[in-house]
MARMI-779074 format. One record per residue (C-alpha): x, y, z. Coordinates in nm, 4 decimals, always signed. Example, Ala and Ser with C-alpha at 12.3 -4.5 7.8 and 13.67 -1.06 7.14 Angstrom:
BEGIN
ATOM       xx       yy       zz
ATOM  +1.2300  -0.4500  +0.7800
ATOM  +1.3670  -0.1060  +0.7140
//
This chain:
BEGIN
ATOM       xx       yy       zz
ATOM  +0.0000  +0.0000  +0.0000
ATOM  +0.1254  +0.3785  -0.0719
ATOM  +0.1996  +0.5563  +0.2391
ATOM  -0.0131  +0.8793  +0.1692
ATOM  +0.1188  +1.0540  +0.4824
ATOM  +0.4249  +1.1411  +0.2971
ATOM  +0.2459  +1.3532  +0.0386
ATOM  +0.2568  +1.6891  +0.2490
ATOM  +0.6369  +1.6644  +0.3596
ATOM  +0.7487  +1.6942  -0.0142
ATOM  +1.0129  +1.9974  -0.0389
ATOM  +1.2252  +2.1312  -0.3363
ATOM  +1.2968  +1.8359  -0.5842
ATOM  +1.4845  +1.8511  -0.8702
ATOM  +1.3444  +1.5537  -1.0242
ATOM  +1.5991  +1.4685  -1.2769
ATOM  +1.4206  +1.2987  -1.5540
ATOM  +1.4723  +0.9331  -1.6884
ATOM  +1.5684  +0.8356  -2.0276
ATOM  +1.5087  +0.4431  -2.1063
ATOM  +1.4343  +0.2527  -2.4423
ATOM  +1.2789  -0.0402  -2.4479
ATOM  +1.2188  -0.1569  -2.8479
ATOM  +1.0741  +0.2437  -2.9918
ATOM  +0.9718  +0.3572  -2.6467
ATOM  +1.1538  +0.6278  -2.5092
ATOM  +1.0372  +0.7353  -2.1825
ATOM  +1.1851  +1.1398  -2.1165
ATOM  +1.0575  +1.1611  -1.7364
ATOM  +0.8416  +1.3992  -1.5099
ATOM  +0.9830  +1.7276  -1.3635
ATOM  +0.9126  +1.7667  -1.0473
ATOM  +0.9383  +2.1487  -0.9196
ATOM  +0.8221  +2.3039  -0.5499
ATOM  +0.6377  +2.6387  -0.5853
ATOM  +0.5766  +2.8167  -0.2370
ATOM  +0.5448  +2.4931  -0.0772
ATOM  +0.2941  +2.3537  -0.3652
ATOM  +0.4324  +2.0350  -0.5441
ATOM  +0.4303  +2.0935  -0.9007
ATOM  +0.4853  +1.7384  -1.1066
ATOM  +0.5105  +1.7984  -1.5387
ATOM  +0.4630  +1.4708  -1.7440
ATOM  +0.5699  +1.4785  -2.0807
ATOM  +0.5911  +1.1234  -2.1742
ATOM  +0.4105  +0.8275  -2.0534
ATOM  +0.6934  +0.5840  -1.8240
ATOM  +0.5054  +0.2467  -2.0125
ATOM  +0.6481  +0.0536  -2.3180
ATOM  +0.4083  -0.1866  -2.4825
ATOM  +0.5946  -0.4763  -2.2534
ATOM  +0.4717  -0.2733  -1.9274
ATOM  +0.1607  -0.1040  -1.9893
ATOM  -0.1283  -0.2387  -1.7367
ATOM  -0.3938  -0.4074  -1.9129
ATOM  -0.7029  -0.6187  -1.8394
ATOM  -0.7538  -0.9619  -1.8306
ATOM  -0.9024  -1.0976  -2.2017
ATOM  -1.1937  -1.2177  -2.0062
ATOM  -1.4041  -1.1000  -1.7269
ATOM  -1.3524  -1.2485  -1.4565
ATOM  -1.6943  -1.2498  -1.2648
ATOM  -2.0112  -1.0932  -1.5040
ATOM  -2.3640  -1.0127  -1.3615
ATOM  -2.6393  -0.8770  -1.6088
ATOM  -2.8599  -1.1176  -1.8540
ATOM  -3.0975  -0.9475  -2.1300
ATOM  -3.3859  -1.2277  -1.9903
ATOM  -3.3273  -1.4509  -1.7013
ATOM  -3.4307  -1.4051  -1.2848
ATOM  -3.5194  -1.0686  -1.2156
ATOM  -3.2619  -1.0640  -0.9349
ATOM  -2.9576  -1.0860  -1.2728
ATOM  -3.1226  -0.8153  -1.4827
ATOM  -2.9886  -0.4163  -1.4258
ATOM  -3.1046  -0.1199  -1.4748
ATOM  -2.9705  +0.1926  -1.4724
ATOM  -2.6911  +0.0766  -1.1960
ATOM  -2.5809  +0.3634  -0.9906
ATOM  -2.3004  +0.2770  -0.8471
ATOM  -2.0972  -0.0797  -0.7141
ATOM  -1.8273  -0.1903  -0.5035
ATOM  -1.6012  -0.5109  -0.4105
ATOM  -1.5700  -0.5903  -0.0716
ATOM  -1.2672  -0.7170  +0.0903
ATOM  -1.4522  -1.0876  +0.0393
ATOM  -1.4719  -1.0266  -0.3130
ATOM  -1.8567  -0.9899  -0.2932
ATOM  -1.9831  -0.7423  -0.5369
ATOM  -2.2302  -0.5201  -0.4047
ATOM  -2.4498  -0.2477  -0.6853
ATOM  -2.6866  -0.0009  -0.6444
ATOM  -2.9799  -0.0814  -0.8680
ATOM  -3.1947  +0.2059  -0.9441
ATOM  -3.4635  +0.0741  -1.1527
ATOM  -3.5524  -0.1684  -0.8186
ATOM  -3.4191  +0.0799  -0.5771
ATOM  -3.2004  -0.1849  -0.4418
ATOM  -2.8800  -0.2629  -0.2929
ATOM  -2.8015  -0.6199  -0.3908
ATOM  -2.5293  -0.8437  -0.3318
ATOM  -2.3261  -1.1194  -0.5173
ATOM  -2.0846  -1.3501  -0.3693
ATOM  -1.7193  -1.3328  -0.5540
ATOM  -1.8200  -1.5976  -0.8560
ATOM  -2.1359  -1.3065  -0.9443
ATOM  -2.4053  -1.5183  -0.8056
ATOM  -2.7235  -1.3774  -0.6475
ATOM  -2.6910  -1.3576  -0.2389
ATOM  -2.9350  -1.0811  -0.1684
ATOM  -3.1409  -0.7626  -0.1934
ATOM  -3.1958  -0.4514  +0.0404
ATOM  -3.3950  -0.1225  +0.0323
ATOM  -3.6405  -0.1200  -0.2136
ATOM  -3.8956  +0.1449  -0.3179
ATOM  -4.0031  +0.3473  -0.0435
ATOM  -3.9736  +0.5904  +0.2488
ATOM  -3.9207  +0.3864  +0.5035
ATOM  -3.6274  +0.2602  +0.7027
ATOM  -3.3478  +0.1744  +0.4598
ATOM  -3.5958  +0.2017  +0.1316
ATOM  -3.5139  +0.4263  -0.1429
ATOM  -3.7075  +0.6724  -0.3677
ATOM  -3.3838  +0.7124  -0.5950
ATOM  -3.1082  +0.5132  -0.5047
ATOM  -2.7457  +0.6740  -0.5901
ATOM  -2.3756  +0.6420  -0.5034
ATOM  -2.2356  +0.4097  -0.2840
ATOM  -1.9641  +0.4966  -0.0264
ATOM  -1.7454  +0.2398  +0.1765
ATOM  -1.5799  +0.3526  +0.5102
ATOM  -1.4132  +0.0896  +0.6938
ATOM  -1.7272  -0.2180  +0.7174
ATOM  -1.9922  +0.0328  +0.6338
ATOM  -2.1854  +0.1303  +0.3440
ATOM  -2.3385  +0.4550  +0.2770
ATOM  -2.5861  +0.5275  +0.0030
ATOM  -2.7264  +0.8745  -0.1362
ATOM  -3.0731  +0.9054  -0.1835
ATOM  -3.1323  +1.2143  -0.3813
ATOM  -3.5278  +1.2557  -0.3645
ATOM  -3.5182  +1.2112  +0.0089
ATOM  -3.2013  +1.4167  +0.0532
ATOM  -3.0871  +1.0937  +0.3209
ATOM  -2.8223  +0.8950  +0.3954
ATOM  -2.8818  +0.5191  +0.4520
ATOM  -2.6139  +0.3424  +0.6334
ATOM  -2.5532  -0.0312  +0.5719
ATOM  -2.2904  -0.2602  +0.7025
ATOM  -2.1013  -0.4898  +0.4603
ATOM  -2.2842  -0.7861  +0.5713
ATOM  -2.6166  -0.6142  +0.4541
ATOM  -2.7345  -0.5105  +0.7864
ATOM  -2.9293  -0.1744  +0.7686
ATOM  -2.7876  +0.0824  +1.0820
ATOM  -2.9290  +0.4005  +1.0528
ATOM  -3.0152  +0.7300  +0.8237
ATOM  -2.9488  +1.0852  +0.8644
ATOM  -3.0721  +1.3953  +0.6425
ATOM  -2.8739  +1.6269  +0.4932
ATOM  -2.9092  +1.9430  +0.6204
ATOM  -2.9525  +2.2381  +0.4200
ATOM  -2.6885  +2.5093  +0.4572
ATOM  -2.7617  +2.8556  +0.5729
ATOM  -2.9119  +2.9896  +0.2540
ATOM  -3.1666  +2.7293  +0.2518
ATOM  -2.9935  +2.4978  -0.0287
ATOM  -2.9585  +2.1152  -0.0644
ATOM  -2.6309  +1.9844  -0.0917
ATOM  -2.5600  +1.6641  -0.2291
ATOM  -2.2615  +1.4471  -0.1123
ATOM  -1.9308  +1.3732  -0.3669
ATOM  -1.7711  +1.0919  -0.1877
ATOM  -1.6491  +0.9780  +0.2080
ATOM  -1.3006  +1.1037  +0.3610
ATOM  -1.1131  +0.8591  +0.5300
ATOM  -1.1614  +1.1363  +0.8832
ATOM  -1.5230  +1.0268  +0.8427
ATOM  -1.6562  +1.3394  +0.6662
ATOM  -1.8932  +1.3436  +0.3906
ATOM  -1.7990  +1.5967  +0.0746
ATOM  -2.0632  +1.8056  -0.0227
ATOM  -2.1624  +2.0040  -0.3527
ATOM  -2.3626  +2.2952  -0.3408
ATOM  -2.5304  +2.3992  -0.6642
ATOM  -2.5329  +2.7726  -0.7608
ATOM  -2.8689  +2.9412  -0.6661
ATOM  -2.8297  +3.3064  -0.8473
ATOM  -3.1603  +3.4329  -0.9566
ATOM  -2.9614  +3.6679  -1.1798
ATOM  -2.7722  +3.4580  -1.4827
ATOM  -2.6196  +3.5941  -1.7879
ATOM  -2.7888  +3.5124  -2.0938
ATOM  -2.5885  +3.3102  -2.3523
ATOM  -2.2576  +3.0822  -2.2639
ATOM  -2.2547  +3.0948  -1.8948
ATOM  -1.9747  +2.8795  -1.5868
ATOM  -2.1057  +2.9458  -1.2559
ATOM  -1.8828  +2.8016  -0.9336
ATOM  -2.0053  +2.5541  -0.6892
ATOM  -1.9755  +2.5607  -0.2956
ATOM  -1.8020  +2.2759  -0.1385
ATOM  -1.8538  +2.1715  +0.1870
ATOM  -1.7815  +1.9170  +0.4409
ATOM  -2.0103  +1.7208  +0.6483
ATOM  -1.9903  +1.5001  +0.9398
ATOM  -2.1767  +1.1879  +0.8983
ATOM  -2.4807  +1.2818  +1.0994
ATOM  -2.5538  +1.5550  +0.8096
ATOM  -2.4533  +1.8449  +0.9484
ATOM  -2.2000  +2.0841  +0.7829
ATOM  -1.8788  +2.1423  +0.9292
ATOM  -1.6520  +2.3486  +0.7190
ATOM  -1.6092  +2.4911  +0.3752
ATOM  -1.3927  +2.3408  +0.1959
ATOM  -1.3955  +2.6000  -0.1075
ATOM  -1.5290  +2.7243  -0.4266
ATOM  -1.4807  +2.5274  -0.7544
ATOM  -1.5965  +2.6060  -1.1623
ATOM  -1.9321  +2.4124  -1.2506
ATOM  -2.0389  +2.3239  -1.5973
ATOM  -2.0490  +2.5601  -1.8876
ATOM  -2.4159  +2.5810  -2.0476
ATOM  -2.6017  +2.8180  -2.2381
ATOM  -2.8602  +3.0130  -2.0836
ATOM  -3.1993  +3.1486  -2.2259
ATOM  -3.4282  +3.3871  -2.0599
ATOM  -3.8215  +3.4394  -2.0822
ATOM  -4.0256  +3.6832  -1.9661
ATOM  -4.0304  +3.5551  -1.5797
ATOM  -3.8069  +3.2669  -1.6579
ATOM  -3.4820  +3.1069  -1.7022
ATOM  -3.3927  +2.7695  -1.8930
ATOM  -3.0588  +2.6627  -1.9761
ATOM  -2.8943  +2.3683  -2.1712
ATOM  -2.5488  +2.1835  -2.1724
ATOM  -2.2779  +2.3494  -2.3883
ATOM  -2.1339  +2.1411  -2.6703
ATOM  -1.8089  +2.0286  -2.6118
ATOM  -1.8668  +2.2199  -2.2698
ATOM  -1.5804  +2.2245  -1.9610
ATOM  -1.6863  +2.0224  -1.6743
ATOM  -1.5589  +1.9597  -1.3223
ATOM  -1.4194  +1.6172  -1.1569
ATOM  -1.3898  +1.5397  -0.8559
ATOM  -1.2307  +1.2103  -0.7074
ATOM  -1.1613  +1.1608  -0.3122
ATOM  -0.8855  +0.9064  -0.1661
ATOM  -0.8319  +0.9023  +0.1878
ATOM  -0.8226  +1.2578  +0.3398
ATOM  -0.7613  +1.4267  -0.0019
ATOM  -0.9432  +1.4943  -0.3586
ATOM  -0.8560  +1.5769  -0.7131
ATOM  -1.0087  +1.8247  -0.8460
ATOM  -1.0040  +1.9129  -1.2236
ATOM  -1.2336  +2.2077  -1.4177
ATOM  -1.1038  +2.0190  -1.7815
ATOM  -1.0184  +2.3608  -1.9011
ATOM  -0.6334  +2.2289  -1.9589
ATOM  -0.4459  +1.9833  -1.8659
ATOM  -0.3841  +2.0265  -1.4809
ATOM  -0.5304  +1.8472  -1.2482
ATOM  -0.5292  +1.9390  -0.8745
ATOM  -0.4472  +1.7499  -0.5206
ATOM  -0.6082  +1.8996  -0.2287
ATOM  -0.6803  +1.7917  +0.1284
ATOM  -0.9759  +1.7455  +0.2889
ATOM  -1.0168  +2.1051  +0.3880
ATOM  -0.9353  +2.2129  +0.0482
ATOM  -0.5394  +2.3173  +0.0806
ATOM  -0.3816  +2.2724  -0.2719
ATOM  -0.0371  +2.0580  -0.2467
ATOM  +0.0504  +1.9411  -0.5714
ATOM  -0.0290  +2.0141  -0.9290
ATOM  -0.0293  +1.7728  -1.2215
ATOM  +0.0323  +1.8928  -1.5839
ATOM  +0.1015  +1.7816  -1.9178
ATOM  +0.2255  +1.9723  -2.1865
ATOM  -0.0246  +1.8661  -2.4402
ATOM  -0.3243  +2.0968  -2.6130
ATOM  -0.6545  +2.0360  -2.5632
ATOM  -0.8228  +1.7967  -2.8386
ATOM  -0.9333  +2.0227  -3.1551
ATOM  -1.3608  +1.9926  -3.2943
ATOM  -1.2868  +1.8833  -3.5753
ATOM  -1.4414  +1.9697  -3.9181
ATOM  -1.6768  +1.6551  -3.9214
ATOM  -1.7836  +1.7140  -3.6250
ATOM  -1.8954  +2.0629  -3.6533
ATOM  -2.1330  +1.9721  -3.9356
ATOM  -2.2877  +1.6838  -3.7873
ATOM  -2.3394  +1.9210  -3.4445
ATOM  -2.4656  +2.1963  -3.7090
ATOM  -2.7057  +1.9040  -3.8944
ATOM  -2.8448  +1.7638  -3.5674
ATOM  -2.8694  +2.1245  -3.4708
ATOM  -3.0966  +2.2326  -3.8043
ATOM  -3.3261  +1.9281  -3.7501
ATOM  -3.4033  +1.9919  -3.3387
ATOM  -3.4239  +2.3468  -3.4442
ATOM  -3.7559  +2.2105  -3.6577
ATOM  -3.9019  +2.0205  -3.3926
ATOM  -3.8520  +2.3069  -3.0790
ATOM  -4.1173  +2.5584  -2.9870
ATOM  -3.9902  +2.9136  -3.0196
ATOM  -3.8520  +2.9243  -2.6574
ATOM  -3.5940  +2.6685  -2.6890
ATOM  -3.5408  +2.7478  -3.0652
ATOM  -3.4113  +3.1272  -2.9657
ATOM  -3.1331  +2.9663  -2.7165
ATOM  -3.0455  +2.7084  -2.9585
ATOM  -2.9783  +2.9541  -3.2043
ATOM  -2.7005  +3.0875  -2.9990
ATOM  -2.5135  +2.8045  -2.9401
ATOM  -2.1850  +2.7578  -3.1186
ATOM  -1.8602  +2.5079  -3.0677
ATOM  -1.6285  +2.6010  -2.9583
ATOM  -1.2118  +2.5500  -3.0717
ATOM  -1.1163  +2.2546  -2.8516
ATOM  -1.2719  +2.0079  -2.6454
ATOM  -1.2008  +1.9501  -2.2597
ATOM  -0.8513  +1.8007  -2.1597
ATOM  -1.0498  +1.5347  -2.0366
ATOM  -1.3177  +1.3625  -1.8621
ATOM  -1.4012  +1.1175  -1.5447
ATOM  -1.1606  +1.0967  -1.2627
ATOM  -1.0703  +0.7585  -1.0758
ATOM  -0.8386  +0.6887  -0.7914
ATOM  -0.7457  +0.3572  -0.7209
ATOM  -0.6688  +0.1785  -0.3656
ATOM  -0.3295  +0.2184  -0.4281
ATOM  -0.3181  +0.5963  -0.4813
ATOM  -0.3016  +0.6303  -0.8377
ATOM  -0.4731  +0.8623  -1.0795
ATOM  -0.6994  +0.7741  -1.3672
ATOM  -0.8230  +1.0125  -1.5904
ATOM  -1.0737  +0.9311  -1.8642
ATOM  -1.0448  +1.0611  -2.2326
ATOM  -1.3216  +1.3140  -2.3253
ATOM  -1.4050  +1.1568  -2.6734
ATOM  -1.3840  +0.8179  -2.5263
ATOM  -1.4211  +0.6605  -2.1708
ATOM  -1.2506  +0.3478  -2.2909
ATOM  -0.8988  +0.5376  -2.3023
ATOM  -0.8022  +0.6201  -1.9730
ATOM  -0.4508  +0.7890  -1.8618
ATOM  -0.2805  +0.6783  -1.5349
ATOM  -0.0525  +0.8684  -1.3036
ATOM  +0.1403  +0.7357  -1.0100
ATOM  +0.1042  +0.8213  -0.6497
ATOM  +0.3738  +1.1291  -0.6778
ATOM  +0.1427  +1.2188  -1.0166
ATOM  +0.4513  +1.1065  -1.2598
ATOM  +0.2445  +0.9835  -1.5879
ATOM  +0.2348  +0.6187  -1.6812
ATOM  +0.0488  +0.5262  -1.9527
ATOM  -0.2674  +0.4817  -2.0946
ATOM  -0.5258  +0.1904  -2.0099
ATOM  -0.7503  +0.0714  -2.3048
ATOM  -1.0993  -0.0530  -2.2217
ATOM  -1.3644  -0.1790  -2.5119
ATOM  -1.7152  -0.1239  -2.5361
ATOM  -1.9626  +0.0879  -2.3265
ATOM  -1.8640  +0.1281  -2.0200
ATOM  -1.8491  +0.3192  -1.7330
ATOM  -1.5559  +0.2476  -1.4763
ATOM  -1.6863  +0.2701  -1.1017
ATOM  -1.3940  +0.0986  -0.9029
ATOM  -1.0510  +0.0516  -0.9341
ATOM  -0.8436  -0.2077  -0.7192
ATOM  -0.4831  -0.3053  -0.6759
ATOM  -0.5725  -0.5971  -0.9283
ATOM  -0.9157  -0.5582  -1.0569
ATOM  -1.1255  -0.2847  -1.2648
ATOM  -1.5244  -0.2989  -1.2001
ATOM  -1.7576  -0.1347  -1.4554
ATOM  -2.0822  -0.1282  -1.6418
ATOM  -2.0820  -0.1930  -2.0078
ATOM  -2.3781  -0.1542  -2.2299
ATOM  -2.4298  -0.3490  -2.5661
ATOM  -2.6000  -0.2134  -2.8691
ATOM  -2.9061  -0.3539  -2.7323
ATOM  -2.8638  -0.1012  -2.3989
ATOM  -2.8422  -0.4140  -2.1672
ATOM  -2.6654  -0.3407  -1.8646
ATOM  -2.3779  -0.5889  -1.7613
ATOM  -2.1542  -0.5103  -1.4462
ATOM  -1.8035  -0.7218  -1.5168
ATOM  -1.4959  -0.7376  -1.2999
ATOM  -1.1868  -0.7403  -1.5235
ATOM  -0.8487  -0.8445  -1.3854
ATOM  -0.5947  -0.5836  -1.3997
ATOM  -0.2782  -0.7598  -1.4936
ATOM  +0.0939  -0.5036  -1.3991
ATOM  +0.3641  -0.6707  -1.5670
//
């Protein structure tokens, strides 16, 4: 396991950089630089050659989904899952409103919740959290935290109180110091018409729902904004920047996508260490701007005059985002998803040095990342839901 207490302690480095061939790989290094006490790490080149580069096993090793079977095999709309130390799989089913439970070959076990208001039910089941031998799960009609142990025991709830200004803020993730991260959405009355990036409020909670600190404020989404007469209506930007977030132990990275930098805070939101590569941003191409402008013509045809007057404003922009989903792993390293494609994803150490790239096929969306496994959700051309574990094989 990484030793994550040593992040902080980092002073000046002069990281000299490495220079190794293996076959046509040339791997030039990271430089690592200290600015005022912030760790700044550069990656220019990935440290993998084809003979080193992670990869995942040919086959999954455990798969749960069937297109027609038991009721109890077929997802929908799966929320979230994670692998206990066991190797039981446990997802968050949202189109039962159920957490259920597999045993490590992906057999059936055992459902909990279920739609409802009561005790440990759910009116829209979300993201699951582990901390230590307990489970917690986001419900975000209710605006409650269930609590589960890992043996499927339900504990206890708690609300999530609404800060001063009388907003809802919904939870990003667990520290390791037991509190819950917490997003609050912008509330202006007064927005900008046109291409618009408000900032979010972050928070910290304890795990009784009550807010304990601020942790900071952080760029939202870019989308374009319309106005009525006593209204306003907004839609996502093409190509738009986004924010990620990913938490491991008692720190987060935190990326807006507008380059490529990527952010390590702790807990209370103190920025240690930057990670950067030298690379543009991804150019919108010229196919793609006429198949955006050809999709755009025909919803313009089918929109009442509202929607058609913001539409009409929208335009692409140069580039695309650096990139998109984050991931850390168990063992402290970074994975951050291509934009175009969630199947590419680029890995960086625990110090932030770059590796390599991971390829993934298919559909899929990667929820958890272990020391030797990746668990996702793929979807086929049919849209049927399968959740396979993948071994993740480190030459």
């Amino acid at each position: 396991m990484i030793d994550r207490s040593r992040w902080p302690g980092i002073s000046s480095l002069a990281f000299i950089a490495l220079s190794a061939c293996t076959g046509n790989a040339t791997y030039t290094g990271s430089t690592v630089t200290d600015s005022a006490g912030i760790v700044i790490v550069e990656s220019a080149a990935q440290q993998w050659t084809d003979e080193t580069r992670w990869r995942l096993s040919a086959e999954p090793l455990v798969s749960i989904g069937v297109e027609e079977g038991p009721e109890e095999y077929q997802l929908y709309r799966v929320r979230s899952a994670v692998r206990l130390d066991d190797g039981r799989i446990v997802l968050a089913n949202h189109g039962t409103s159920e957490l259920r439970f597999y045993d490590p070959t992906g057999e059936f076990l055992f459902a909990r919740g279920g739609e409802g208001e009561g005790p440990g039910e759910f009116r829209s089941i979300g993201m699951i959290w582990r901390l230590a031998d307990s489970l917690y799960l986001f419900d975000f009609q209710l605006m409650r935290v269930a609590v589960y142990s890992t043996s499927g025991d339900f504990a206890r709830s708690f609300l999530v109180r609404t800060t001063p200004d009388g907003a809802i803020p919904a939870p990003m993730g667990v520290f390791a110091n037991r509190h819950l991260l917490m997003q609050r959405f912008p509330r202006d009355a007064e927005l900008s018409a046109g291409l618009y990036r408000d900032t979010s409020l972050y928070l910290r909670y304890d795990l009784d729902g009550e807010s304990v600190d601020t942790v900071g404020r952080f760029a939202g989404s870019e989308d374009y904004i319309g106005r009525g007469a006593d209204f306003t209506f907004s839609t996502d930007a093409p190509y738009g920047r986004r924010s990620y977030f990913t938490l491991l132990g008692n720190r987060f990275y935190y990326g807006s996508s507008d380059s490529w930098e990527i952010e390590v805070r702790t807990s209370d939101g103190m920025l240690e260490r930057l990670l950067r590569r030298p690379i543009p941003n991804p150019p919108v191409t010229a196919e793609e701007t006429e198949e955006f402008h050809e999709s755009l013509r025909e919803r313009l045809t089918r929109m009442s005059s509202m929607w058609r007057d913001l539409y009409e404003q929208v335009t692409l922009p140069e580039t695309k985002p650096a990139y998109g989903k984050l991931l850390a792993d168990v063992e402290g390293n970074l994975w951050a998803a291509g934009y175009d494609d969630e199947g590419v994803w680029t890995v960086f150490d625990a110090e932030g040095r770059l590796l390599g790239n991971v390829e993934i096929e298919g559909r899929v969306r990667v929820i958890e990342i272990g020391s030797d496994y990746l668990l996702g959700v793929w979807q086929d051309e049919l849209d049927v839901e399968r959740a396979f574990l993948y071994g993740l094989v480190k030459p």
